[in-house]
N, CA and C of each residue as an Amber inpcrd file, in Angstrom:
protein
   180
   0.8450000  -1.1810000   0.0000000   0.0000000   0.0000000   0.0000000
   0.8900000   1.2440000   0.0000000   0.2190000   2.1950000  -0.6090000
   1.4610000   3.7960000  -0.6260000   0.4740000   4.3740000  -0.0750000
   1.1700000   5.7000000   0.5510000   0.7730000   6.5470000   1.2700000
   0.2980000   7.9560000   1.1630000   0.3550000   7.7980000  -0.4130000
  -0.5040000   9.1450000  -1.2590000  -1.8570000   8.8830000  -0.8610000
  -2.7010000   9.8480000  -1.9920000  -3.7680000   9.3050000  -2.3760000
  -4.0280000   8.7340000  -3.6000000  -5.1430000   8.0750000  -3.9450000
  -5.2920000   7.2150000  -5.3380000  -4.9610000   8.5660000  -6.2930000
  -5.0060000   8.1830000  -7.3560000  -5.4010000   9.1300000  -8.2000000
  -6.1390000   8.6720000  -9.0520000  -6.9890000  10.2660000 -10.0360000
  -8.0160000  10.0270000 -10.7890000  -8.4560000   9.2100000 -11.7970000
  -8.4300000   7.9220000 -12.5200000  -8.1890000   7.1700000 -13.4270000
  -8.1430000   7.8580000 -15.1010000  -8.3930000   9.2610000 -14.9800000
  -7.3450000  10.3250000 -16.0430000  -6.2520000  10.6340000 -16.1650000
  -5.7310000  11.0760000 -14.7370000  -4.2690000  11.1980000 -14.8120000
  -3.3430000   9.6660000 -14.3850000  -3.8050000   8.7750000 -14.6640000
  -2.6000000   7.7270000 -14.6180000  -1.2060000   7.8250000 -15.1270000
  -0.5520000   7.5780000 -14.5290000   0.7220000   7.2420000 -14.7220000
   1.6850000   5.8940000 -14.8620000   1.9750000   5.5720000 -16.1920000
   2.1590000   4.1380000 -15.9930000   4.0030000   4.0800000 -15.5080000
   4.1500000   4.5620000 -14.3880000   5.3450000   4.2910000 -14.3780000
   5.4060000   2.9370000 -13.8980000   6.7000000   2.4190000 -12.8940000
   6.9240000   1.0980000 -12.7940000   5.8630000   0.6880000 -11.4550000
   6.1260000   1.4360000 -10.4520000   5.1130000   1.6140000  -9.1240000
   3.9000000   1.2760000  -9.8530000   3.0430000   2.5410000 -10.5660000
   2.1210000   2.1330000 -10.5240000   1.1750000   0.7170000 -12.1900000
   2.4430000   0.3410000 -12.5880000   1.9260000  -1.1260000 -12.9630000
   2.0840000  -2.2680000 -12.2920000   3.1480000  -2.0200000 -11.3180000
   3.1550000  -3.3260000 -10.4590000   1.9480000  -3.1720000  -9.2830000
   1.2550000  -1.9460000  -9.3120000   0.3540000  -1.4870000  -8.0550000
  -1.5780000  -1.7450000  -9.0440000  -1.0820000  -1.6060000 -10.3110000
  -2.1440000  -2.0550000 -11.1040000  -2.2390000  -3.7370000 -11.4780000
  -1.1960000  -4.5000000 -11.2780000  -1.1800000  -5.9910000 -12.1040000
  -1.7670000  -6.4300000 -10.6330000  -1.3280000  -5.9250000  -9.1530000
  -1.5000000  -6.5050000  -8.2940000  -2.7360000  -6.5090000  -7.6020000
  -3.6180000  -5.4610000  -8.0660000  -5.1960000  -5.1790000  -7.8600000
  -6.0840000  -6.1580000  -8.1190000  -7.1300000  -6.3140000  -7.2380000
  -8.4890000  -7.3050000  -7.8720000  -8.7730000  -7.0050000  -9.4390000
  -8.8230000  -8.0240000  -9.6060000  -9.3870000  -8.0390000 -10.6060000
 -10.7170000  -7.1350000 -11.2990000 -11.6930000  -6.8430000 -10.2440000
 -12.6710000  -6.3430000 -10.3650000 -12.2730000  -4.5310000 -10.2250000
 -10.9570000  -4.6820000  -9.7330000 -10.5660000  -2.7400000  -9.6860000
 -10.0870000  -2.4880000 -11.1850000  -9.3840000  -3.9990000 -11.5500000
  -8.5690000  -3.3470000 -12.9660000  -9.6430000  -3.3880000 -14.4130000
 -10.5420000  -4.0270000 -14.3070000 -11.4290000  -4.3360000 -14.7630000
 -12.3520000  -2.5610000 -14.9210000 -12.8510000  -1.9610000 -14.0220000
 -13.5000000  -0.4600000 -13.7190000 -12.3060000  -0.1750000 -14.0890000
 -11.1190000  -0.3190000 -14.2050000 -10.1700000   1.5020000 -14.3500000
  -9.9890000   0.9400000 -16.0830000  -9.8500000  -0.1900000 -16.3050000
  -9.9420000  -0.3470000 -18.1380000 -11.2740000   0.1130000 -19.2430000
 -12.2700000  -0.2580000 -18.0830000 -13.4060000   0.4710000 -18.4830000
 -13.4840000   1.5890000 -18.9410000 -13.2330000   2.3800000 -17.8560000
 -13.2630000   4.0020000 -17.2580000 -12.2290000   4.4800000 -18.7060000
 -11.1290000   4.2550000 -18.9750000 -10.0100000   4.6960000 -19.9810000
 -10.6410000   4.3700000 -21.2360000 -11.1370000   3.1310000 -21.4030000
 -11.7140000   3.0030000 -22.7440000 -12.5450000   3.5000000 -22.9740000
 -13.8200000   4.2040000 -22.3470000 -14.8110000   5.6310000 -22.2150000
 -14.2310000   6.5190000 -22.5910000 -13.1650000   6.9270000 -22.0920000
 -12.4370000   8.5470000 -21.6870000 -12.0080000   8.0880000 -23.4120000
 -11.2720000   7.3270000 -23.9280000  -9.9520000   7.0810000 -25.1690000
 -11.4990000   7.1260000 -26.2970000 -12.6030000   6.6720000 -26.0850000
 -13.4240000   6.4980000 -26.9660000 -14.6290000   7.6920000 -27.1540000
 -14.7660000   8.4710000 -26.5050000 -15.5260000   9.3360000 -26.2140000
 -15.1700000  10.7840000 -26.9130000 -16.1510000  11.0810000 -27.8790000
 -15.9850000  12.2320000 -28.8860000 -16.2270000  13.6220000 -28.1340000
 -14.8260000  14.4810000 -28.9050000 -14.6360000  15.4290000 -28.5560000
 -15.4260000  16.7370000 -28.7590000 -16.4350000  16.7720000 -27.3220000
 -17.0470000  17.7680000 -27.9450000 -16.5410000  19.3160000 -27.8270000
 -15.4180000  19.8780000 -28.5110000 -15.0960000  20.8690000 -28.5280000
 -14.7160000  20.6660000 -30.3250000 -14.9520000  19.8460000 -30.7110000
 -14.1010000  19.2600000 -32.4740000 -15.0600000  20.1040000 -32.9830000
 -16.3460000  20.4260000 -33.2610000 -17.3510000  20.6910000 -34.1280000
 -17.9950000  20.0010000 -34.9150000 -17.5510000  18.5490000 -35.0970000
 -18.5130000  17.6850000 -35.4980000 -17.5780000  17.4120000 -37.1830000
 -18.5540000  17.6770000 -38.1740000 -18.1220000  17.5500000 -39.5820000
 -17.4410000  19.1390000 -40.2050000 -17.9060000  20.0340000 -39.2460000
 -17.2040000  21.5430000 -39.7180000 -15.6670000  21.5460000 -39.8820000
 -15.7560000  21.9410000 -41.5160000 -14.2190000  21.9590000 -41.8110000
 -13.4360000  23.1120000 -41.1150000 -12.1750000  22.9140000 -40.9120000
 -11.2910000  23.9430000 -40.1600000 -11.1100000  25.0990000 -41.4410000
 -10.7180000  26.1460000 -40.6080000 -10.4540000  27.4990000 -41.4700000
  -8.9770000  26.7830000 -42.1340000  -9.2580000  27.1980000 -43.5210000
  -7.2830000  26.8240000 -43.9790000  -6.9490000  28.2550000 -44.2240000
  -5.9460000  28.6110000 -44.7980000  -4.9790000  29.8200000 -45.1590000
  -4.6290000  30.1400000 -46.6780000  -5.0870000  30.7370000 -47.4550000
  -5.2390000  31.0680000 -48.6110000  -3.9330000  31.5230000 -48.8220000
  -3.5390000  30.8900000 -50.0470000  -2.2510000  30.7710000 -50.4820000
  -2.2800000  31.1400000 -51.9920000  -1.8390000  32.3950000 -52.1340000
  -1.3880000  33.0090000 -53.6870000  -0.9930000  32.4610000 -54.7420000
């Protein structure tokens, strides 16, 4: 056990600590935080605008 606090399953950090602190978790914790990332990694950006093309730069 460490003596921080958890952190948010956004800011992960895969250093060495915390994959040996992730392989060693229930199953049922690593299971919710793979979840949780594949939401966050899959989940459309709503600041993109959708199909609106970007402004380009007119070139002479």
């Amino acid at each position: 056990m460490i003596d921080e606090p958890l952190r948010p399953p956004w800011q992960m950090d895969w250093t060495k600590q915390a994959q040996h602190d992730f392989q060693n978790m229930p199953v049922e914790g690593s299971d919710l935080i793979m979840s949780a990332r594949a939401e966050l990694i899959t989940a459309e950006d709503p600041y993109s605008g959708g199909s609106t093309p970007m402004p380009r730069s007119r070139t002479g």
